[in-house]
DSSP file (Angstrom, degrees, kcal/mol; ACC not computed):
  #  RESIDUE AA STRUCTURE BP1 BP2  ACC     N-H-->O    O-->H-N    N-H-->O    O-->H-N    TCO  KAPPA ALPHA  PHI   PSI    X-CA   Y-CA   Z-CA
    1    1 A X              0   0    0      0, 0.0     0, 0.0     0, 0.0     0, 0.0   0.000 360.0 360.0 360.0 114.7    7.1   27.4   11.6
    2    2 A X        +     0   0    0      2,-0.1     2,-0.3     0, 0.0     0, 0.0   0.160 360.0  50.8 -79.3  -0.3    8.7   28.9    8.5
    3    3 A X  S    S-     0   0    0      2,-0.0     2,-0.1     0, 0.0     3,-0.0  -0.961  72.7-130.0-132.1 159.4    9.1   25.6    6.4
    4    4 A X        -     0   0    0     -2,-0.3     2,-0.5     1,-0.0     3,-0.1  -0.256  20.0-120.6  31.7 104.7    6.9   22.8    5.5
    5    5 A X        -     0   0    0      1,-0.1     3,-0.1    -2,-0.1    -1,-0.0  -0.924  38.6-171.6 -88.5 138.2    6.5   19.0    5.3
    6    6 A X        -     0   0    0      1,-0.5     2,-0.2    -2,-0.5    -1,-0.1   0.737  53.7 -36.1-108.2 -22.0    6.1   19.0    1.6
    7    7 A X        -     0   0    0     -3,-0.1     2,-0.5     0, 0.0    -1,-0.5  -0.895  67.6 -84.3-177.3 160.0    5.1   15.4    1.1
    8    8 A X        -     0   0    0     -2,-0.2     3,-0.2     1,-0.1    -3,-0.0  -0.861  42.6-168.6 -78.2 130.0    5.9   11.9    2.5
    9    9 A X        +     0   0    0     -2,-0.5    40,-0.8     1,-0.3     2,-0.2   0.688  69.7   7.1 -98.9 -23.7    9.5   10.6    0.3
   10   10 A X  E     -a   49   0A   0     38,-0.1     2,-0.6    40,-0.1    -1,-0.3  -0.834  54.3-153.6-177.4 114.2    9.4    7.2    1.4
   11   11 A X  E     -a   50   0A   0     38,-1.4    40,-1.6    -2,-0.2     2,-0.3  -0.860  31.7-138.2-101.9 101.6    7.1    4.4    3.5
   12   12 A X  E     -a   51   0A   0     -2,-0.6     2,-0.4    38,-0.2    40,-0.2  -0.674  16.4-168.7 -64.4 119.5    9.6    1.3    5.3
   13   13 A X  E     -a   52   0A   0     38,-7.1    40,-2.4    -2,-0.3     2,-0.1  -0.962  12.7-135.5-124.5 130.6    8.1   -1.6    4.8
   14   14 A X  E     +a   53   0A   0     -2,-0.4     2,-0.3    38,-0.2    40,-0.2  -0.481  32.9 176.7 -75.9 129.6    9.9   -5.2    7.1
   15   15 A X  E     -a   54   0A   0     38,-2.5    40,-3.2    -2,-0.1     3,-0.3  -0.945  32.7-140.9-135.7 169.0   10.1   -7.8    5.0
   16   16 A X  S    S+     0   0    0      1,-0.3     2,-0.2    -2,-0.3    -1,-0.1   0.826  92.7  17.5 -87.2 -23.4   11.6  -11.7    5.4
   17   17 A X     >  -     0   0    0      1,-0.2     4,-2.9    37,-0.0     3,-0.4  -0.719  69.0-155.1-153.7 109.1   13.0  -12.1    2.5
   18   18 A X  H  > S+     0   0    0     -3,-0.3     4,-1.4    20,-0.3     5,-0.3   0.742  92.5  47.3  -1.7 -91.4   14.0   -9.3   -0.2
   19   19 A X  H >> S+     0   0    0      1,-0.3     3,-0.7    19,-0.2     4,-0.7   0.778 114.2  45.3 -56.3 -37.7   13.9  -10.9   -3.2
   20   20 A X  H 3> S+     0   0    0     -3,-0.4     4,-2.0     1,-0.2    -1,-0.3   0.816 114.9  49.2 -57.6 -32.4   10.5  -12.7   -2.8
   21   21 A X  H 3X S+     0   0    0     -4,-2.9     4,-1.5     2,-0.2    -1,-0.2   0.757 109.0  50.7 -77.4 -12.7    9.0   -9.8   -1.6
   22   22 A X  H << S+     0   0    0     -4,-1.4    11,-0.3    -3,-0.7    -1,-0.2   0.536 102.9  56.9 -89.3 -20.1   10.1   -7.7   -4.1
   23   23 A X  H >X S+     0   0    0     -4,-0.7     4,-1.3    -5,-0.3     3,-0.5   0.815 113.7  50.3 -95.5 -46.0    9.0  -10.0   -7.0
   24   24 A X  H >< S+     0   0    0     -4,-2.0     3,-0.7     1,-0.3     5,-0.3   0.882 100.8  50.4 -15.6 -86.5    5.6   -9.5   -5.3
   25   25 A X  T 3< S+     0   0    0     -4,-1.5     6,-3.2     2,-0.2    -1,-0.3   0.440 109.7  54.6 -57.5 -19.1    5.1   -6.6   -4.9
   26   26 A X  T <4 S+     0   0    0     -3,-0.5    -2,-0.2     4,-0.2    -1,-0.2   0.604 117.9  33.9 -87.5 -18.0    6.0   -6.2   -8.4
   27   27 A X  S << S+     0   0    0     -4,-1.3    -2,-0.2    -3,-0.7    -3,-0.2   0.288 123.9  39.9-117.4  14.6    3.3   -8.8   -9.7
   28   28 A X  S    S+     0   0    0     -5,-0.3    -3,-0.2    -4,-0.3    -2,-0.1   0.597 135.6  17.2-111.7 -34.5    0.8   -8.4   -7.5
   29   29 A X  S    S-     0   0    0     -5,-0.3    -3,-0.2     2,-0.1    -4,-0.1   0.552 100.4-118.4-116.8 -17.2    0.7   -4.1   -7.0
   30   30 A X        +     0   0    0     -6,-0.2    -4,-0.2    15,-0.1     2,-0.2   0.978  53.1 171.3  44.5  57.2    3.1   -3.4  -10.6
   31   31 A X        -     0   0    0     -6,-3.2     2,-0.2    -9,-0.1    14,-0.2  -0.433  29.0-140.8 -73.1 179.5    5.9   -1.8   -8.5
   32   32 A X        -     0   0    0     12,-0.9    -6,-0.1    -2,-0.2    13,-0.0  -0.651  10.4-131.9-113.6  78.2    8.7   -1.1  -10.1
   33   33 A X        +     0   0    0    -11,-0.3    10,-0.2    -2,-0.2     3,-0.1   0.100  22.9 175.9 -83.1 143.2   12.2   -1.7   -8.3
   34   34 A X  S    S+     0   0    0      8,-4.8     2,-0.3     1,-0.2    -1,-0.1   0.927  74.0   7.8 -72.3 -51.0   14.7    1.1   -8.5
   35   35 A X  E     +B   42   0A   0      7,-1.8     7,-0.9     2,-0.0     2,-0.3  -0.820  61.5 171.9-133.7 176.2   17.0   -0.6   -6.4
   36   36 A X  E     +B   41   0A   0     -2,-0.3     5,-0.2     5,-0.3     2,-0.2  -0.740   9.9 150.8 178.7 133.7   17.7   -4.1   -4.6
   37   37 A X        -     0   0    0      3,-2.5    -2,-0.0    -2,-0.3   -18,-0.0  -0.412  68.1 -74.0-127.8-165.5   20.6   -5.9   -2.5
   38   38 A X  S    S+     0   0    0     -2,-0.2   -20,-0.3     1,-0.2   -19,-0.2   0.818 130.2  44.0 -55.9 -67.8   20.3   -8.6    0.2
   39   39 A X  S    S+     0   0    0      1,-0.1    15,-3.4   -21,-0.1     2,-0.3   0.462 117.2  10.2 -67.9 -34.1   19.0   -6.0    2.8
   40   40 A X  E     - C   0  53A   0     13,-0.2    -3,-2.5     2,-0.0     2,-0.2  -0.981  44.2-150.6-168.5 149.5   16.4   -3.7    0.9
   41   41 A X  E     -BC  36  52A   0     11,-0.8    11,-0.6    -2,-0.3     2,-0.3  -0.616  11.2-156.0 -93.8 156.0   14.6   -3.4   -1.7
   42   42 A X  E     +BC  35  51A   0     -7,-0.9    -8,-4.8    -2,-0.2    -7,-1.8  -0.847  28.8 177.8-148.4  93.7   13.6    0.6   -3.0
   43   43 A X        -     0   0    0      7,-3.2     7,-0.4    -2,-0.3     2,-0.4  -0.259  29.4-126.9 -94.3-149.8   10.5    0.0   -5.1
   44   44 A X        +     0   0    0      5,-0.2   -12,-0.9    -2,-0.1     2,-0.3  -0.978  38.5 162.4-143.4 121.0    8.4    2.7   -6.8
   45   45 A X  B >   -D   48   0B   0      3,-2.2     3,-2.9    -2,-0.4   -14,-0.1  -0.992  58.1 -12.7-141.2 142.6    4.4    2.6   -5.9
   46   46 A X  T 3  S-     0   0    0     -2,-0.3    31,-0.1     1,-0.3    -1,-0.1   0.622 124.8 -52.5  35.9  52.1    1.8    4.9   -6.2
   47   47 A X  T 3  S+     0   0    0      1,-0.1    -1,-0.3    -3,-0.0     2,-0.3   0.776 123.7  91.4  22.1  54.9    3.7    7.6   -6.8
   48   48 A X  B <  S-D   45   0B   0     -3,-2.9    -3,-2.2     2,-0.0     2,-0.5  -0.910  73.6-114.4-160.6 133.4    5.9    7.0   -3.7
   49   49 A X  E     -a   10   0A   0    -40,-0.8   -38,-1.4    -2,-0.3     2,-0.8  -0.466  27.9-164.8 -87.6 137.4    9.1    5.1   -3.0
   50   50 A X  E     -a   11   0A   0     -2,-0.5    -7,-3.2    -7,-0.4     2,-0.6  -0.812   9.1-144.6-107.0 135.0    8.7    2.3   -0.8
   51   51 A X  E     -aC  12  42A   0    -40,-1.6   -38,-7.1    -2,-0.8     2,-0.7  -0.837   4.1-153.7 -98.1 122.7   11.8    0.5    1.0
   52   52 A X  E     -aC  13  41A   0     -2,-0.6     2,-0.9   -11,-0.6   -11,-0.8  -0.785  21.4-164.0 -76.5 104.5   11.5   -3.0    1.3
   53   53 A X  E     -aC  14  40A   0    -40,-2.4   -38,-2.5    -2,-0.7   -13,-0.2  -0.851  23.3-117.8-103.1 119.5   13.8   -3.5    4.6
   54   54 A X  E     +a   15   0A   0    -15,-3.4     2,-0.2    -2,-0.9   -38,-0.2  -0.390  50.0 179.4 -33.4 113.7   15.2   -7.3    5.7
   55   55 A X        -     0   0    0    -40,-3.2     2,-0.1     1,-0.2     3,-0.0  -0.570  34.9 -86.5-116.0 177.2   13.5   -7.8    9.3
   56   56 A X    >   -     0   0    0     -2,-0.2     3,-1.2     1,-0.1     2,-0.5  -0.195  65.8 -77.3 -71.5 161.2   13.4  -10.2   11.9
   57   57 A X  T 3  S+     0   0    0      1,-0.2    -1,-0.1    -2,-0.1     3,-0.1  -0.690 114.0  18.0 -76.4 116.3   10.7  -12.9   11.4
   58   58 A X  T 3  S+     0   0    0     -2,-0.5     2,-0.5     1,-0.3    -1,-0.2   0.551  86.4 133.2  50.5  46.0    7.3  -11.8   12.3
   59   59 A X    <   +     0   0    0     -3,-1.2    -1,-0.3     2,-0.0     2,-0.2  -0.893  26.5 167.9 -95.9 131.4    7.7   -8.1   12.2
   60   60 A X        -     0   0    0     -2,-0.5    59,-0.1     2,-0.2    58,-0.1  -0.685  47.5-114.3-128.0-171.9    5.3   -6.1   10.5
   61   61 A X  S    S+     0   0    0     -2,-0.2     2,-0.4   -47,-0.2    58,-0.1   0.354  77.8 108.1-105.2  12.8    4.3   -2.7   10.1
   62   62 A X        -     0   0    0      1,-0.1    -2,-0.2    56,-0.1     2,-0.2  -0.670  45.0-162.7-104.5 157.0    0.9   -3.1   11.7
   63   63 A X        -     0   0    0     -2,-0.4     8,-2.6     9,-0.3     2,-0.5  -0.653  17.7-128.7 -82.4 139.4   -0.4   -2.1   14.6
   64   64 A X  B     -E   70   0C   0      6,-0.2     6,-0.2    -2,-0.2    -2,-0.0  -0.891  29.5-150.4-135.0 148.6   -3.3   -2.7   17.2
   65   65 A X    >   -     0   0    0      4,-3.7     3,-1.7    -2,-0.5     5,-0.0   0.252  36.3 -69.8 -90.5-143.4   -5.0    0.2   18.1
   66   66 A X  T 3  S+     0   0    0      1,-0.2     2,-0.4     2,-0.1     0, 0.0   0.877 136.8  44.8 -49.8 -75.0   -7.2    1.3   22.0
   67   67 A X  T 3  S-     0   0    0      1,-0.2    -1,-0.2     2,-0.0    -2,-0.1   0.264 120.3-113.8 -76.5   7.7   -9.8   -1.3   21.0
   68   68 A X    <   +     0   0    0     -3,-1.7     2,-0.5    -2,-0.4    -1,-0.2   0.904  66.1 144.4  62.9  42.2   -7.3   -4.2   19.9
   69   69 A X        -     0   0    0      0, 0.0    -4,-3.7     0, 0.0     2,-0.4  -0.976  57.7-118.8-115.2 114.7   -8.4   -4.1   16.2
   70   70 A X  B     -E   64   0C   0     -2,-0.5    -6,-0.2    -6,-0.2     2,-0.1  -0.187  44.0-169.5 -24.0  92.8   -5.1   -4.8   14.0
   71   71 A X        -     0   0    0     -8,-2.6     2,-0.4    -2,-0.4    49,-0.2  -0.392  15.3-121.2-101.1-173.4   -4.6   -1.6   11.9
   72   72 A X        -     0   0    0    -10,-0.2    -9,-0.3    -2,-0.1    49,-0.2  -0.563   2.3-153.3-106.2 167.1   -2.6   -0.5    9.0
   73   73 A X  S    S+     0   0    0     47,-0.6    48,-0.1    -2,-0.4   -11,-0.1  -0.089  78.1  53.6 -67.3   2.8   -0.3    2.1    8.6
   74   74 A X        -     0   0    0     46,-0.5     2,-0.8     2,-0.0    48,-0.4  -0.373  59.6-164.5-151.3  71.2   -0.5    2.8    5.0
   75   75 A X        -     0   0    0     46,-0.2    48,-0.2    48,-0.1     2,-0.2  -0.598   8.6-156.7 -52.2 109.6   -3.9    3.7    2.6
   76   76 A X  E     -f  123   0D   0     46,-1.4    48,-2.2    -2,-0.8     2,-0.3  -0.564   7.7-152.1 -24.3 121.9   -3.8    3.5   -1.2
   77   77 A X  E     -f  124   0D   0     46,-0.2     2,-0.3    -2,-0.2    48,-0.1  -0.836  13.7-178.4 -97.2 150.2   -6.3    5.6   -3.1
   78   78 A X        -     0   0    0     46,-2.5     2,-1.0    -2,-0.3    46,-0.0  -0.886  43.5 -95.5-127.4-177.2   -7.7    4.6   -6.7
   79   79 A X  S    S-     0   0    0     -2,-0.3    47,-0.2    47,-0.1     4,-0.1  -0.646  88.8 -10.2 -84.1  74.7  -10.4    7.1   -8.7
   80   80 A X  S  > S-     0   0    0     45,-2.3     4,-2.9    -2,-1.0    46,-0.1  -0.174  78.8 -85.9 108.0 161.2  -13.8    5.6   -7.8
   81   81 A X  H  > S+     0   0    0      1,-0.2     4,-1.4     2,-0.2     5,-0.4   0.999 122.2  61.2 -72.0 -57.1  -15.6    2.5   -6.2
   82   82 A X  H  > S+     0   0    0      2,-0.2     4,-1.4     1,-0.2    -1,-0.2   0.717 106.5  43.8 -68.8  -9.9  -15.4    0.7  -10.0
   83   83 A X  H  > S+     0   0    0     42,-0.1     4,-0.9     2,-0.1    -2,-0.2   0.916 115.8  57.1 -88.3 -56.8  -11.7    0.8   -9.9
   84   84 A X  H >X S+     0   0    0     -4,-2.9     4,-2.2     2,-0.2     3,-0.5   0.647 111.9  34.6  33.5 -99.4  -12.2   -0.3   -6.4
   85   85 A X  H 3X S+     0   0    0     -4,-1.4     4,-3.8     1,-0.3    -1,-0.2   0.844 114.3  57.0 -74.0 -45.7  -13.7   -2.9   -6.8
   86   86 A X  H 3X S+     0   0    0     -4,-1.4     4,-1.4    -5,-0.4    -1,-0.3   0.643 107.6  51.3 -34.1 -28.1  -12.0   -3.8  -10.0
   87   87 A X  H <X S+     0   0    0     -4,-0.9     4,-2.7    -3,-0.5     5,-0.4   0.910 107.7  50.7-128.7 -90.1   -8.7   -3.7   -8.3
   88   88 A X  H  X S+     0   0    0     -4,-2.2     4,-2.5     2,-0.2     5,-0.3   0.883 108.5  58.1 -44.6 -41.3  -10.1   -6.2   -5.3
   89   89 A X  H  X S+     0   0    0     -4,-3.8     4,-8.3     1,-0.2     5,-0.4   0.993 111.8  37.5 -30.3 -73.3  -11.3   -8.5   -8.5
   90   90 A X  H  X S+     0   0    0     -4,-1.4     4,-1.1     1,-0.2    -2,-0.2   0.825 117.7  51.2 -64.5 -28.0   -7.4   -8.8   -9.9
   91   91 A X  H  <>S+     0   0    0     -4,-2.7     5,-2.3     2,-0.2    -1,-0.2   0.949 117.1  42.9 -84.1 -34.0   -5.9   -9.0   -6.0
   92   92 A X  H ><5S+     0   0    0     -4,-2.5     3,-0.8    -5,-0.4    -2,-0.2   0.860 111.4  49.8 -36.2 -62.7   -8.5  -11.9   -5.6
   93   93 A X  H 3<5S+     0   0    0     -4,-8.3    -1,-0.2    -5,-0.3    -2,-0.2   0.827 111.2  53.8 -60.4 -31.7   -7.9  -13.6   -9.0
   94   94 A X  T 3<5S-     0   0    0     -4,-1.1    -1,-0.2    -5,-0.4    -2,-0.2  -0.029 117.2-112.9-120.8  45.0   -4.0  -13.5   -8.1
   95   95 A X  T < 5 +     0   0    0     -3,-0.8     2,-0.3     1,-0.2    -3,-0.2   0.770  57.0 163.7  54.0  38.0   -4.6  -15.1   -4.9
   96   96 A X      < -     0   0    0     -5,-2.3     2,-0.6     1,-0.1    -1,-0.2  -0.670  51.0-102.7 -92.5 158.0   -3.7  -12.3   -2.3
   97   97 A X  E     +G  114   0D   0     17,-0.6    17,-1.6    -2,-0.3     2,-0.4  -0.516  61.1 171.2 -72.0 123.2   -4.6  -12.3    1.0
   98   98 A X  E     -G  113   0D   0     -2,-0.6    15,-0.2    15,-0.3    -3,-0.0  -0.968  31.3-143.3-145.5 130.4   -7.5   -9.9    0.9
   99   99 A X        -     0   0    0     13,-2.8     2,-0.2    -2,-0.4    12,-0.0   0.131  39.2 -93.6 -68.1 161.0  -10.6   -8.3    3.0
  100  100 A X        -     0   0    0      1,-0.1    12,-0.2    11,-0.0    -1,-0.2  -0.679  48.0 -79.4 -71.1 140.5  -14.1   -7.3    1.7
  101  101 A X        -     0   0    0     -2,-0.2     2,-0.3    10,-0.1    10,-0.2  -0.461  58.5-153.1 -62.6 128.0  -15.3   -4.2    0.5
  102  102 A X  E     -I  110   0E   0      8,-1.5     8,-0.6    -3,-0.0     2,-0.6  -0.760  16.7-145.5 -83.3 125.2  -16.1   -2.3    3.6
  103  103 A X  E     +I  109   0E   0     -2,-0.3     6,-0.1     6,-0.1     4,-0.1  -0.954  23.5 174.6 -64.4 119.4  -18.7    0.7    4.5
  104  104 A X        -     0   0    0      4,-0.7    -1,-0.1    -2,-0.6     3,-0.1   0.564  51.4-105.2 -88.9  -4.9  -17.0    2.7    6.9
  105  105 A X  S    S+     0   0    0      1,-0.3     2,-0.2     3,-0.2     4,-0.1   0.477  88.7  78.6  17.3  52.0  -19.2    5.0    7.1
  106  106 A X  S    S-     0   0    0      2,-0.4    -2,-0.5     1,-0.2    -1,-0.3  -0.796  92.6 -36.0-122.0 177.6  -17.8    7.7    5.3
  107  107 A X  S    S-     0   0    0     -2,-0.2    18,-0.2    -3,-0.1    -1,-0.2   0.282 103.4 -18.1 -35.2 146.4  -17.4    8.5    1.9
  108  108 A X  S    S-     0   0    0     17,-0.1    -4,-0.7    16,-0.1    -2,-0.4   0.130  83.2 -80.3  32.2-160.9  -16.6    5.6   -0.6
  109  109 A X  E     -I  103   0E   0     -6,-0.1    16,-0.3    -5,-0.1     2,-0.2  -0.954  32.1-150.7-135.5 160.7  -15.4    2.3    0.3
  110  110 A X  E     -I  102   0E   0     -8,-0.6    -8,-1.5    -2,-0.3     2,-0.4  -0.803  10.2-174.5-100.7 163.6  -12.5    0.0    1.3
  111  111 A X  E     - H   0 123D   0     12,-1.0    12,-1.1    -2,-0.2     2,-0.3  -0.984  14.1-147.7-148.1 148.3  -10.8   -3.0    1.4
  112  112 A X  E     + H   0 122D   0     -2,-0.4   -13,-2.8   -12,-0.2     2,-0.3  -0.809  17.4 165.1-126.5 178.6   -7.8   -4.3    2.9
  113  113 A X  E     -GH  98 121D   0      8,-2.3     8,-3.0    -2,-0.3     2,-0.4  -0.972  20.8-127.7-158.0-178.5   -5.2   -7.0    2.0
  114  114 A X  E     -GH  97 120D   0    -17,-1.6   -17,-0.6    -2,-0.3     6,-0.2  -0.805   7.5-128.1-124.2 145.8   -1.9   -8.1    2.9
  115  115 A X    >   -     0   0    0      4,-0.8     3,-2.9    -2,-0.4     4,-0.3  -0.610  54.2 -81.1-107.9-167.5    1.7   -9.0    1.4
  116  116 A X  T 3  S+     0   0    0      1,-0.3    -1,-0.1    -2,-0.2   -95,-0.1   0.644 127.6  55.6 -77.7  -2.6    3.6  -12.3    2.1
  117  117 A X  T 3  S-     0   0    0    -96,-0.1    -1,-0.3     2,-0.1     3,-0.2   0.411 120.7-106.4-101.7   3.5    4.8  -11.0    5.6
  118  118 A X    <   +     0   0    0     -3,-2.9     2,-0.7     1,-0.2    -2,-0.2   0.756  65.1 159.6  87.1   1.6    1.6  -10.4    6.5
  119  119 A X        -     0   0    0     -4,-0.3    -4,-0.8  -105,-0.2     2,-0.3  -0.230  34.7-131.2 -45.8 106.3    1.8   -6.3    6.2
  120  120 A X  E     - H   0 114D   0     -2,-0.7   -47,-0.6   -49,-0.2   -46,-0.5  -0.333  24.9-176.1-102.0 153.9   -1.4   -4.8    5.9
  121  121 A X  E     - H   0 113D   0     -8,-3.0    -8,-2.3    -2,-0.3     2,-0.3  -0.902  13.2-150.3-118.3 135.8   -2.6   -2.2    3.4
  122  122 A X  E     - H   0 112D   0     -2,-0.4   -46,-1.4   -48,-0.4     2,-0.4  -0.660   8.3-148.1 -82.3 161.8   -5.7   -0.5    3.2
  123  123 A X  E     -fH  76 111D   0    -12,-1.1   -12,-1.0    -2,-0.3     2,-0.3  -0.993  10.2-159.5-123.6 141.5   -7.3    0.8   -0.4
  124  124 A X  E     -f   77   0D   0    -48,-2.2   -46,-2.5    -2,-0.4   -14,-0.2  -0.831  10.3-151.3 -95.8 143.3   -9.4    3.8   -0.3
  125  125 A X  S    S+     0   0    0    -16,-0.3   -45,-2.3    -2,-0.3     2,-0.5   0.582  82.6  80.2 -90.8   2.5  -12.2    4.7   -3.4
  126  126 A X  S    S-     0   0    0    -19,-0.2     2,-0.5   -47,-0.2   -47,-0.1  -0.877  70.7-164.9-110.8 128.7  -11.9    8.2   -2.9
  127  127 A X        -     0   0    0     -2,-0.5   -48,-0.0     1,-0.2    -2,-0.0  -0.875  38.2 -89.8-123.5 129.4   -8.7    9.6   -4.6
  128  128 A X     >  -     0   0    0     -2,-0.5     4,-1.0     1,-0.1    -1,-0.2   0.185  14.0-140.1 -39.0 165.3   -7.7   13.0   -3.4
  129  129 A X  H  > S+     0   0    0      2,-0.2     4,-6.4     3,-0.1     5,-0.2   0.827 100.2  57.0 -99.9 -19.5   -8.9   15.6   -5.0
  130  130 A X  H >> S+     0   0    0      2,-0.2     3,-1.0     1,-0.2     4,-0.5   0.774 115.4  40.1 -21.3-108.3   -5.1   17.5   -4.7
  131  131 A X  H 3> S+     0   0    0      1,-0.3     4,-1.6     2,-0.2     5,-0.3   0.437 111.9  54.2 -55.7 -51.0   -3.6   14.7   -6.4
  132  132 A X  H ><>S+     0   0    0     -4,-1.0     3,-2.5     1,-0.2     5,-1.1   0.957 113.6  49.0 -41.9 -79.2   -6.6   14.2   -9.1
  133  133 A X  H <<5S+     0   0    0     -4,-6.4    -1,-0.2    -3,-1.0    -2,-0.2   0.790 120.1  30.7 -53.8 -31.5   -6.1   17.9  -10.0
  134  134 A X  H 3<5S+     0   0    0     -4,-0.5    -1,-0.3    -5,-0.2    -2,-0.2   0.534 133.4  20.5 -96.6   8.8   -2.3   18.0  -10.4
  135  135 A X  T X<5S+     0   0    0     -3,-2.5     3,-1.8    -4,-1.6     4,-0.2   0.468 126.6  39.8-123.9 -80.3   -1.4   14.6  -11.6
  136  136 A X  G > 5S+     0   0    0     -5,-0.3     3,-2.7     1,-0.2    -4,-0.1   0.934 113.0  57.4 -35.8 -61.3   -4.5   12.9  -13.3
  137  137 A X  G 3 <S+     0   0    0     -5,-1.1    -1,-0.2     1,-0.3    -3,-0.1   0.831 102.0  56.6 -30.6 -44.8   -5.8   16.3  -15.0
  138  138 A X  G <         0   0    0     -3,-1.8    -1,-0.3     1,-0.2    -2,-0.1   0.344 360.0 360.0 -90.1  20.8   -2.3   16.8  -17.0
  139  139 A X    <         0   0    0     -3,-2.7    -1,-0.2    -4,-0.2    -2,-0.1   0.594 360.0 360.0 -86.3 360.0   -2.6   13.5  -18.6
């Protein structure tokens, strides 16, 4: 193969209703939205744009996997278990639906939590070390 996947551009996420979900996700996670109509939302998250799509009523983006455990589709890293855990404080305090810090038993920890359609997100503590060196570093 002579080209590349150079990055993922963009994560769909079904939601019930746009504007609430968008106002959410903007005080609960501090997206930022680019764009919004009736249909979709296009915020801006973790250095990735997310579409917020109008779905049918109890669609989500999760999954359940061999063993009929409810999965995710979509980790978040931050830089260490005390932003971690900081992080699960403020989603706690602002009443999101939210999991416990996990061992998984590998490196760091997680937790996961949900937005009002019931999507579920994981957080990772371990933040690449790619992304550390070319983004964090040039600050």
């Amino acid at each position: 193969m002579s080209e590349q996947l150079l990055r993922v551009g963009t994560a769909y996420i079904p939601v019930t209703n746009v504007e609430k979900s968008s106002e959410w996700y903007v005080d609960k996670l501090g997206a930022d939205v680019s764009y919004k109509d009736e249909d979709k939302a296009i915020l801006n998250l973790a250095n990735q744009s997310i579409f917020l799509v109008k779905s049918a009523k109890d669609q989500t983006s999760n999954f359940t996997d061999i063993y009929g455990e409810e999965r995710f589709f979509l980790t978040f890293e931050v830089d260490g278990l005390e932003s971690l855990q900081a992080l699960h404080e403020e989603l706690t305090a602002s009443e999101v639906r939210i999991g416990e810090v996990e061992n998984r038993g590998h490196a760091g920890r997680n937790f996961v939590f949900y937005d009002l359609d019931g999507n579920k997100f994981d957080v990772w503590s371990e933040l690449s070390p790619q992304f550390k060196e070319k983004y964090l570093e040039e600050r």
